[in-house]
Every structure is written in structure tokens, then in C-alpha cells.
N, C-alpha and C positions, 0 to 999 in steps of 0.2 A: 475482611479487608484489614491491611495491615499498615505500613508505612505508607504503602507507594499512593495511601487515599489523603495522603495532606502534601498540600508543596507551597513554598513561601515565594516571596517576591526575592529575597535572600537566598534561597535554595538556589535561584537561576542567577545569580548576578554572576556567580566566578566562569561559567558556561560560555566558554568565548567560542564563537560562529562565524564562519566567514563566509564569503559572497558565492564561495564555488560546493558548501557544505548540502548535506541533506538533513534535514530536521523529520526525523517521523514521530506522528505525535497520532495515538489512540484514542476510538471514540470512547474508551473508559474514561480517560485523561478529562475530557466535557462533562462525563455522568459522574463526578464529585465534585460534588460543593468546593470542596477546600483546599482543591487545588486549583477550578478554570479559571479563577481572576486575573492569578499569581502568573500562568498560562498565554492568557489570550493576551495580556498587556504584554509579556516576553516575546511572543510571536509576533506582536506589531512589532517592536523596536527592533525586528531583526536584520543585519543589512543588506543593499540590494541585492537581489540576484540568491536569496539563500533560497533552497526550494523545499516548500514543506509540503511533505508527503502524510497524507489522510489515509488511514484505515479502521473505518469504523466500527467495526466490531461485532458480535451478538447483540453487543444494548442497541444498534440504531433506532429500534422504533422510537428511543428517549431521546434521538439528535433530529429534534425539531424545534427546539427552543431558541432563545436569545443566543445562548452559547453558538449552537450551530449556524446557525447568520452570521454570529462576526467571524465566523476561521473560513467559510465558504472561501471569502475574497483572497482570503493566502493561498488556497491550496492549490499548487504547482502540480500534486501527482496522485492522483487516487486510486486506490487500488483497497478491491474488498473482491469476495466471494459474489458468484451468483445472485443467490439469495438474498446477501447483504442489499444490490443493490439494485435489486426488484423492490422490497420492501422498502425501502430508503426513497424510490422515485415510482411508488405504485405505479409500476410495471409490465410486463406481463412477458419479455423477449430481453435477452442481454441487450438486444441492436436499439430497441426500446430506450432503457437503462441508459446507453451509453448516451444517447440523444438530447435525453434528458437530461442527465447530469452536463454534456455541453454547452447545454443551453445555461445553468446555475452557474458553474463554475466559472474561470477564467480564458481566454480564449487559448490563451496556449497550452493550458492543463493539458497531462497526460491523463487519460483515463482508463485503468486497469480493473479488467475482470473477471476474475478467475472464474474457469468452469469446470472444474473437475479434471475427469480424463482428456475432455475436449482442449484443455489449453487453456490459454483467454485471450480474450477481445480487448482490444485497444482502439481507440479513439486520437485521434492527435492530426493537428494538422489539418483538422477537415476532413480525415482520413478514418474509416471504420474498417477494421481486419481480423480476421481471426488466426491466430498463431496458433499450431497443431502442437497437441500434447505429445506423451510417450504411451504406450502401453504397457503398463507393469499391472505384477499384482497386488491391489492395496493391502494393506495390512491394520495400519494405524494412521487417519488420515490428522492426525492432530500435532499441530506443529505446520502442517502444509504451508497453509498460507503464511506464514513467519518465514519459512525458505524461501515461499518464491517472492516473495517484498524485498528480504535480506540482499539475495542476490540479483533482482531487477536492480536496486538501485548501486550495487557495487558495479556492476555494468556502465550502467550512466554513467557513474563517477567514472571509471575509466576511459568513458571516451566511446564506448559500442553508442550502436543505431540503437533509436526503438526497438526494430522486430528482433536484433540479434539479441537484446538483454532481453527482453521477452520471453524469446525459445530457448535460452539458456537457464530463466530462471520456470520456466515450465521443465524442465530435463530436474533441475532440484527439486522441487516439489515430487516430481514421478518417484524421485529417489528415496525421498523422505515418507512417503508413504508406503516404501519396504519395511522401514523397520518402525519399530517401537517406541512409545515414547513423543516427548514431544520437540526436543530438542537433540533433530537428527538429521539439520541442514547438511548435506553433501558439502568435499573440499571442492576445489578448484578442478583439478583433476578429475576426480569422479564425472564433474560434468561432461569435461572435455571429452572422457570415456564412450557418452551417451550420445550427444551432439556432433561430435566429430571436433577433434583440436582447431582445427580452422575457420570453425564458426562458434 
């Protein structure tokens, strides 16, 4: 662990957020001491309408504490792995999962969960769905889920539905586990390539 395991109350002051911004914030970011305080007191004061996006990580089984009780109430968008969030809501079915987590979370939360080849399941609205993956051949699946979060929410941000920034950010992830490496999110294009321009 290097710098990114301390953060001050000073670190976030000059951090200006506005009401229309996406905040993502990692469950590594809860599993250090030295930075959740500096954290969870920033994520309260942040203004209305900012939407903080949860992905918690490999460490969940440690986001059972204090920490993870007070960010629960912020979180506008979750999105994790499978696994992350079988284990996280001892589980046993994504549809499970996703139930679960609707129940804890906020009512309008989005809740995202990645399945691999299969896509992910979302949750929203009262609404459970699964959005079809691509078929490619994996290569290096590391990095995946960081494309398909990156581009979910750039979607949002623009203005797409749920299911459209879904299966656009399922078509990145397919991409990103052609190549190598972990930092191999597809462009804009690329997507459009796999999905078809008009969706």
C-alpha cells in the first residue's frame, strides 16, 4: 500500500462536485483506516442529487462494519461482480443478490451485476432484468469490471436509459477482455462497432 492508503479531510476540500456529477468511490477506499473518516464525512456533505456509485471490491467480506452502514444510505449505484455480490448478501442466485441489496439500499438505487459472459443483471425501478452479454474470446479478464463501471456511468451521464448504458457497458467489458493487461477499456467507437451505432 502506497499513498492512495491515507486521505485528509484537506485532500477533498478543493474537490468541487456538483448535483449532476458521479462520485465512485471503492470498497478499498472503507478497508483503510486513514482514509474512511476523511471519506464518509465528504460523501455526507456532498450536494443534492450527486450519485455515489459503490463497487466494492475483492475485500467485501471486511464491508460489514461501521464504515459500510454509514455509505449504504448514499449509494445511488452499485455495481460489483457476481461473486462480489453473492458474498456481500449471502446469497446464492444474482436475482437473490439483487433483492437483497434492494431491500438495504436506497429505493431508487441502480443495482449492477456483473456476470461474466452472461451480461449483468440490474435491478431499478422495481424492475429485475438481465442485459445479454457479447461473445468473445477472453484473454485477460482483469480490468473488466473497471470498463464496464467506467462506461455504465459515462452513459448515464449522457443522458442513455438503464438498459442502453448497460449493454453498451457489457460490449466494453467483452472488449477489454480481448486484450491484455488491465487498462484496456475500449473507445467510444469500438463500442459502437459491437453494439450497433444506434444503440
Amino acid at each position: 500500500m502506497g499513498a492512495e492508503g491515507g486521505l485528509s479531510a484537506d485532500d477533498l476540500h478543493g474537490v468541487l462536485v456538483s448535483a449532476e456529477d458521479y462520485v465512485f468511490v471503492s470498497g478499498y477506499s472503507l478497508a483503510h483506516k486513514n482514509k474512511v473518516t476523511a471519506l464518509l464525512a465528504w460523501l455526507g456533505g456532498l450536494p443534492s442529487g450527486t450519485a455515489v456509485v459503490f463497487d466494492p471490491g475483492p475485500l467485501v467480506d471486511a464491508l460489514h462494519g461501521v464504515e459500510m452502514r454509514a455509505v449504504l444510505p448514499l449509494i445511488s449505484v452499485w455495481s460489483s461482480n457476481c461473486e462480489e455480490a453473492l458474498r456481500f448478501t449471502q446469497t446464492r442466485t444474482p436475482t437473490e443478490a439483487l433483492h437483497r441489496l434492494a431491500s438495504i439500499l436506497r429505493e431508487d438505487a441502480l443495482i449492477v451485476i456483473r456476470d461474466g459472459p452472461a451480461g449483468c443483471w440490474i435491478h431499478h425501478a422495481g424492475q429485475t432484468r438481465l442485459i445479454p452479454g457479447f461473445a468473445v474470446t477472453a484473454i485477460d479478464t482483469n480490468g473488466a469490471g473497471d470498463a464496464h463501471a467506467g462506461v455504465l456511468l459515462a452513459e448515464l451521464a449522457r443522458g442513455s436509459s438503464v438498459d442502453r448504458a448497460a449493454l453498451r457497458a457489457n460490449a466494453a467489458a467483452a472488449i477489454a477482455v480481448t486484450r491484455r493487461g488491465p487498462a484496456t477499456a475500449p473507445g467510444r467507437e469500438e463500442v459502437n462497432a459491437l453494439v450497433g451505432a444506434d444503440f
